[in-house]
C-alpha positions as CSV (number, residue, x, y, z in Angstrom):
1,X,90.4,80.3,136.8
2,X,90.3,81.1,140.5
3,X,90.9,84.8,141.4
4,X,92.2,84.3,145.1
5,X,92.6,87.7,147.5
6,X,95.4,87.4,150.0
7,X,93.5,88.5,153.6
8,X,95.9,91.0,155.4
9,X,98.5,89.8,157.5
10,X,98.7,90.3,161.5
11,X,100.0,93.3,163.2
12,X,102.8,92.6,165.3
13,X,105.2,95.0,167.3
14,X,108.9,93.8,168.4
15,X,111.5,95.5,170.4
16,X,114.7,94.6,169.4
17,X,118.4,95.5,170.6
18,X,120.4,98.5,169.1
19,X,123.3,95.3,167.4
20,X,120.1,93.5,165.8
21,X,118.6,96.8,164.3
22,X,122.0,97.9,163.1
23,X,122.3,94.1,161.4
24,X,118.9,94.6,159.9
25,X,119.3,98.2,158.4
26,X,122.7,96.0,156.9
27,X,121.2,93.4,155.5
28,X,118.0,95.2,154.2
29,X,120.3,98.2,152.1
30,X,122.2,94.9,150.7
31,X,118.7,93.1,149.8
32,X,117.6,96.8,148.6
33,X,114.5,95.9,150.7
34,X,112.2,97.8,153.6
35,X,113.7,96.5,157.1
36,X,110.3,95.8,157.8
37,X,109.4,93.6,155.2
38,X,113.1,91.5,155.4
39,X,112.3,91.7,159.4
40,X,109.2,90.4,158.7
41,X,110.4,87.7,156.1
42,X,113.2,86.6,158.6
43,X,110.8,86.2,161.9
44,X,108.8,84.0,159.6
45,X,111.7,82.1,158.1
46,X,112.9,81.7,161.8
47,X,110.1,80.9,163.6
48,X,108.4,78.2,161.2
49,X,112.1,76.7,161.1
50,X,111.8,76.2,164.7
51,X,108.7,74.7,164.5
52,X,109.0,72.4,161.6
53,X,111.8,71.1,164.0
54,X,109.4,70.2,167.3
55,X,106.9,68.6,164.8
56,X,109.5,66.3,163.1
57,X,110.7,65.3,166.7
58,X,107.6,65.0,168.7
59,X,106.6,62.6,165.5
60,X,109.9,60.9,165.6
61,X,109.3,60.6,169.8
62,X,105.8,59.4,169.0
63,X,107.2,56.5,165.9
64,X,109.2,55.5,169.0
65,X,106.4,55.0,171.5
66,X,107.9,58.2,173.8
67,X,104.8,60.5,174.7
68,X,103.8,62.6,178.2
69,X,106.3,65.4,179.9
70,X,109.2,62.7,181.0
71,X,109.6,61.2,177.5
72,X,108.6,57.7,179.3
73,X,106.6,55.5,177.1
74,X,102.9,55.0,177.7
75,X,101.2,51.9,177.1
């Protein structure tokens, strides 16, 4: 059996406005969870979503020979 370590995740420091802080402090009492770690989980959740999505189009564009800035296929 493999015994694996999880290394420690990066340190990164938002500002975010007094409607999305009120939200969060919401949502996190609901969750019965530390803002920071629903914060944390929602970036994450957010920003791999958004970047699943460029991947599956730019490989879409690519399947139909669109490539460069314009979208104009290359030959």
């Amino acid at each position: 059996m493999r015994c694996t370590v999880s290394l420690p995740k990066p340190d990164l420091h938002i500002r975010i406005s007094t409607e999305a802080k009120a939200a969060l402090a919401l949502l996190a009492d609901v969750e019965q969870a530390p803002e920071s770690v629903l914060a944390a989980r929602l970036l994450e959740e957010s920003i791999l979503g958004k970047a699943h999505i460029l991947k599956v189009a730019a490989r879409h564009l690519r399947h139909l020979g669109l490539s460069g800035n314009e979208g104009e296929a290359h030959a």
